[in-house]
Gaussian input, Z-matrix of N, CA and C with variables (Angstrom, degrees):
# hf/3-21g

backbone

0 1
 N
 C     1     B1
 C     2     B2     1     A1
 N     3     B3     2     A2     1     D1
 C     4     B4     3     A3     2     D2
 C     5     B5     4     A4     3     D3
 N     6     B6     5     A5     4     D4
 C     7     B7     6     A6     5     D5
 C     8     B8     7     A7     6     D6
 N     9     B9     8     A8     7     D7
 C    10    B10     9     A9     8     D8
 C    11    B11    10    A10     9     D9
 N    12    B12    11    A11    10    D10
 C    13    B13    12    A12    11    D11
 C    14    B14    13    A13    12    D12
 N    15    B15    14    A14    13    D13
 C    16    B16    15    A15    14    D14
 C    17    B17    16    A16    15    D15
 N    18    B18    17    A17    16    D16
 C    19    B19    18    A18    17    D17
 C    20    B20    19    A19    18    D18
 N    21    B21    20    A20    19    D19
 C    22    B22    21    A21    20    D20
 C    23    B23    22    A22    21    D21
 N    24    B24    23    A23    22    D22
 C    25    B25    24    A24    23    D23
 C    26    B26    25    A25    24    D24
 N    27    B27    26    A26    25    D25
 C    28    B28    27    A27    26    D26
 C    29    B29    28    A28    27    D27
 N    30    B30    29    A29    28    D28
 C    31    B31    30    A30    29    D29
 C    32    B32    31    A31    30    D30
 N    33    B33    32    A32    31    D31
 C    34    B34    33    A33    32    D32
 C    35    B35    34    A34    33    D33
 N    36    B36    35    A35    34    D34
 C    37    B37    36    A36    35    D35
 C    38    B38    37    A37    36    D36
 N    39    B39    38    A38    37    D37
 C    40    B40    39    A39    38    D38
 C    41    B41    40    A40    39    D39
 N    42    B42    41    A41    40    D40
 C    43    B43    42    A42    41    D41
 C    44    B44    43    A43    42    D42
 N    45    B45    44    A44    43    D43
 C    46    B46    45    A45    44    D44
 C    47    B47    46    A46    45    D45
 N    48    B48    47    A47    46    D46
 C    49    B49    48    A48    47    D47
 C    50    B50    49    A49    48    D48
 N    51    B51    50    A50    49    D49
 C    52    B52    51    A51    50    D50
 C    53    B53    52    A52    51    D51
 N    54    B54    53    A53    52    D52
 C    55    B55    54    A54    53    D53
 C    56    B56    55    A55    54    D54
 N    57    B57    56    A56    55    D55
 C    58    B58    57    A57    56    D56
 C    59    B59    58    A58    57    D57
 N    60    B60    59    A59    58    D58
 C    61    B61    60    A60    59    D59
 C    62    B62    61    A61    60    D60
 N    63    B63    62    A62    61    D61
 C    64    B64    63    A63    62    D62
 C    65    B65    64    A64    63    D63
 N    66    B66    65    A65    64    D64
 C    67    B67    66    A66    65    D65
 C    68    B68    67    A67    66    D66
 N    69    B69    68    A68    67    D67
 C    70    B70    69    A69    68    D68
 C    71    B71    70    A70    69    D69
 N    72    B72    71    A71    70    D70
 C    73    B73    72    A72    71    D71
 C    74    B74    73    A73    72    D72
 N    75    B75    74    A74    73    D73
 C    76    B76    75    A75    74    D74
 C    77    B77    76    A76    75    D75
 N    78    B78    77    A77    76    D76
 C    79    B79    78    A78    77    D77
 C    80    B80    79    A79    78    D78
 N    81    B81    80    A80    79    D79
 C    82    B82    81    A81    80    D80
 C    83    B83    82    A82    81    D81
 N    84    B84    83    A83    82    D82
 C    85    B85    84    A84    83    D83
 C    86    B86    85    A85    84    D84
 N    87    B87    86    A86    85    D85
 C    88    B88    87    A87    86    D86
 C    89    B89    88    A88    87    D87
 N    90    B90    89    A89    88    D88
 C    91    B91    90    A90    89    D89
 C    92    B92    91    A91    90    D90
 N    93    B93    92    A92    91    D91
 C    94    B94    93    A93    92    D92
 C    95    B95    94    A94    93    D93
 N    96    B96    95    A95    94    D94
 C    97    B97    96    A96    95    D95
 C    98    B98    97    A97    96    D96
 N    99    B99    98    A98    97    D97
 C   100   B100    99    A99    98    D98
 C   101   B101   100   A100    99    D99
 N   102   B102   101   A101   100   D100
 C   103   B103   102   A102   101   D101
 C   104   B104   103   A103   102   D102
 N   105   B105   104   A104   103   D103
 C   106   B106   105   A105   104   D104
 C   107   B107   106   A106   105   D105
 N   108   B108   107   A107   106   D106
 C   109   B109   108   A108   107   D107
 C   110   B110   109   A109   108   D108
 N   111   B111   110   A110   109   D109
 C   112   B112   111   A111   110   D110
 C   113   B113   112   A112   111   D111
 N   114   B114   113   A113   112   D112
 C   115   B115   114   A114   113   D113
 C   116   B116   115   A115   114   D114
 N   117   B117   116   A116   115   D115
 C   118   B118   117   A117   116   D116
 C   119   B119   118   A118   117   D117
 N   120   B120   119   A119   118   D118
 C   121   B121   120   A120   119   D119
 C   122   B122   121   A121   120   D120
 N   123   B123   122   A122   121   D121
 C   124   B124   123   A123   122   D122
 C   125   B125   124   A124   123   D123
 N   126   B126   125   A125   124   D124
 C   127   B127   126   A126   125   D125
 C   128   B128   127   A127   126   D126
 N   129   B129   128   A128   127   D127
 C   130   B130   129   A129   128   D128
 C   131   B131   130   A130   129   D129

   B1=1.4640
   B2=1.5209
   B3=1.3464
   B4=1.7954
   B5=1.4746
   B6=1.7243
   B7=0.9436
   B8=1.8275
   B9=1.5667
   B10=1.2754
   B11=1.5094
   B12=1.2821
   B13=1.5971
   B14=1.6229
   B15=1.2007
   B16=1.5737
   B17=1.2629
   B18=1.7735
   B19=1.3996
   B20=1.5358
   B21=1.1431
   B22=1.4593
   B23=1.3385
   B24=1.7899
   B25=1.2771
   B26=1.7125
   B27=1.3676
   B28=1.5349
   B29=1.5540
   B30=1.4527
   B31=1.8890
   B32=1.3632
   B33=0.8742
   B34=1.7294
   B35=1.6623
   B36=1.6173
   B37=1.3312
   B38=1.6407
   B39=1.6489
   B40=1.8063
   B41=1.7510
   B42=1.0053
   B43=2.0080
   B44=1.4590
   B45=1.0350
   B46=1.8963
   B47=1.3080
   B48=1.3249
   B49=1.5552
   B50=1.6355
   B51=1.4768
   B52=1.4248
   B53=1.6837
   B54=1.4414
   B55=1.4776
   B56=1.7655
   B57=1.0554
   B58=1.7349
   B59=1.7929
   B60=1.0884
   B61=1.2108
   B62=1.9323
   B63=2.0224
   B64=1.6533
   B65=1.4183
   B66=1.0028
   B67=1.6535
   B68=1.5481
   B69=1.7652
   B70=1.0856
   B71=1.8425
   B72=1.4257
   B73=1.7964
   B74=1.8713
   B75=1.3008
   B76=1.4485
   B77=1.5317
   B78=1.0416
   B79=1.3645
   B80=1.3903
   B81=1.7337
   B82=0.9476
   B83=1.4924
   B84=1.8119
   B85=1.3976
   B86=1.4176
   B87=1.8232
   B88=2.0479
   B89=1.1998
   B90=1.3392
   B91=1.4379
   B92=1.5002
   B93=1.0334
   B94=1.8716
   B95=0.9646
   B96=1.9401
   B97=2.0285
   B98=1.0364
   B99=1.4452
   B100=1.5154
   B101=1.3068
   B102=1.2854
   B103=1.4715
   B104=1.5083
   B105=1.4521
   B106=1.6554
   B107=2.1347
   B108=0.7691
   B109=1.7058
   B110=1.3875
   B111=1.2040
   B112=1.9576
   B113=1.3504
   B114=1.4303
   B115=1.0594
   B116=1.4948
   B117=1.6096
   B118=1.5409
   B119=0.9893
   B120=1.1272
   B121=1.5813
   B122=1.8234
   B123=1.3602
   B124=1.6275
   B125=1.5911
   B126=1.4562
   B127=1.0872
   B128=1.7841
   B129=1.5816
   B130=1.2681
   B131=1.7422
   A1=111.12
   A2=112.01
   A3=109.75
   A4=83.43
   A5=141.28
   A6=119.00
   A7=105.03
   A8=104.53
   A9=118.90
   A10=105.20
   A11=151.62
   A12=124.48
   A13=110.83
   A14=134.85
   A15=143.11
   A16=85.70
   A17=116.26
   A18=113.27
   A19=126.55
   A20=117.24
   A21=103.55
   A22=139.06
   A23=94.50
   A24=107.63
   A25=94.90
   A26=128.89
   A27=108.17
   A28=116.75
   A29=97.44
   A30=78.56
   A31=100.88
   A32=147.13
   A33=141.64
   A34=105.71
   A35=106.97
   A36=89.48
   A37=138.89
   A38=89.10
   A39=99.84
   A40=100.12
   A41=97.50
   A42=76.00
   A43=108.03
   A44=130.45
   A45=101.11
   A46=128.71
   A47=84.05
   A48=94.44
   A49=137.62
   A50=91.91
   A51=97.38
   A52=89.22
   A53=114.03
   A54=114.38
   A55=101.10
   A56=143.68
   A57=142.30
   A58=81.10
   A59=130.61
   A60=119.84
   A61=138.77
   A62=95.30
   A63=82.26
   A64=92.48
   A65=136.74
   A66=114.74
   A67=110.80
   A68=121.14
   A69=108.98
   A70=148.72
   A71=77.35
   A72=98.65
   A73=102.59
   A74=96.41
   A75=102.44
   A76=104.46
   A77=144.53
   A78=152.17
   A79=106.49
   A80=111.30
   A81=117.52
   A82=142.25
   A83=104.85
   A84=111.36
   A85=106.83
   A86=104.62
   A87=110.57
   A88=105.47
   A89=133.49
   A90=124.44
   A91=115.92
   A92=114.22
   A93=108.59
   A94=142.75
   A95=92.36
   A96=96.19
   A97=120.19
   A98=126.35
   A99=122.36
   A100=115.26
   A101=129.71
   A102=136.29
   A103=96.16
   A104=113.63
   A105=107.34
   A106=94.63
   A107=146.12
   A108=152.41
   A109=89.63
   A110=102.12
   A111=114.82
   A112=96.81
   A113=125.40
   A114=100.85
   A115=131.75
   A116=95.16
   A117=113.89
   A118=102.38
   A119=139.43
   A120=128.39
   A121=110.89
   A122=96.97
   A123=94.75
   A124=109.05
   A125=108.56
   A126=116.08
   A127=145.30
   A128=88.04
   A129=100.29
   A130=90.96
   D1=4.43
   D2=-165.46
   D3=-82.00
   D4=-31.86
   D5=-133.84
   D6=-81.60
   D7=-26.14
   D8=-179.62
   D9=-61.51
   D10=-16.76
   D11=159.05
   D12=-72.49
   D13=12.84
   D14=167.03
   D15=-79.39
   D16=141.88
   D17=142.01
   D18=-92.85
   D19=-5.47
   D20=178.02
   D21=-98.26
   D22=-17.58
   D23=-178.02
   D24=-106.17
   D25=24.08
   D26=170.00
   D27=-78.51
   D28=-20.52
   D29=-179.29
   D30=-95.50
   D31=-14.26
   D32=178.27
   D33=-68.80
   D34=-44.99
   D35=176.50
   D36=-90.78
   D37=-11.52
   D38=157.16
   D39=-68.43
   D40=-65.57
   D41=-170.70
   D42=-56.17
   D43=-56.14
   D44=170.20
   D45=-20.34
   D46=-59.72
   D47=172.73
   D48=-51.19
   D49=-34.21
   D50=-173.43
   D51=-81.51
   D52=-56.03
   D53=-168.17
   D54=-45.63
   D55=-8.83
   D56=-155.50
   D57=-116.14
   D58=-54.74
   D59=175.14
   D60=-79.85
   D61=0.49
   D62=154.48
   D63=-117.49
   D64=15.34
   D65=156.39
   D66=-83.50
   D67=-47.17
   D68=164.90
   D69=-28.83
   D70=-58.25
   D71=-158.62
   D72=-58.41
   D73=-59.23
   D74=-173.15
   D75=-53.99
   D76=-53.86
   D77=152.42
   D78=-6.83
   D79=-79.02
   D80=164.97
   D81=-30.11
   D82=-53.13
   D83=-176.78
   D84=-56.28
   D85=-54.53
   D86=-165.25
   D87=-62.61
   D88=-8.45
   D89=166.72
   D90=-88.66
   D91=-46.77
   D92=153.06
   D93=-22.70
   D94=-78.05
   D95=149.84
   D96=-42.73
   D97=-63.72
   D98=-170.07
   D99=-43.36
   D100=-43.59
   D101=-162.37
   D102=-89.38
   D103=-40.09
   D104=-175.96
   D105=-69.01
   D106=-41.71
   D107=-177.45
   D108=-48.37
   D109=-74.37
   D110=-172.13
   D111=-36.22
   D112=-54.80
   D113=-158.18
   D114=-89.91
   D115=-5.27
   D116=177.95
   D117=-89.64
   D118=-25.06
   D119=178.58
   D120=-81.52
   D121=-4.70
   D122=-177.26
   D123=-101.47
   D124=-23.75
   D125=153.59
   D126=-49.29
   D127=-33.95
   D128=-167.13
   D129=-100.22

C-alpha cells in the first residue's frame, strides 16, 4: 500500500495488480477444487 502515496506509478501498479490477480485466482481456485475432489473422492 506504500506504493499508492506515489502519483505516477499508482495506476500502473493497481493494474498490475489487478492483471496478477485475474490470471492468478482462477488458477488458483481449479487447483483447489481439484485437490479438494481428489481428496473427497479418496475419502469416500
Amino acid at each position: 500500500m506504500r506504493v499508492f502515496r506515489r502519483g505516477g506509478r499508482q495506476l500502473n501498479v493497481s493494474w498490475a495488480g489487478l492483471a496478477v490477480l485475474l490470471i492468478c485466482l482462477p488458477i488458483l481456485l481449479r487447483l483447489g477444487f481439484w485437490q479438494l475432489e481428489r481428496g473427497e473422492f479418496k475419502a469416500q
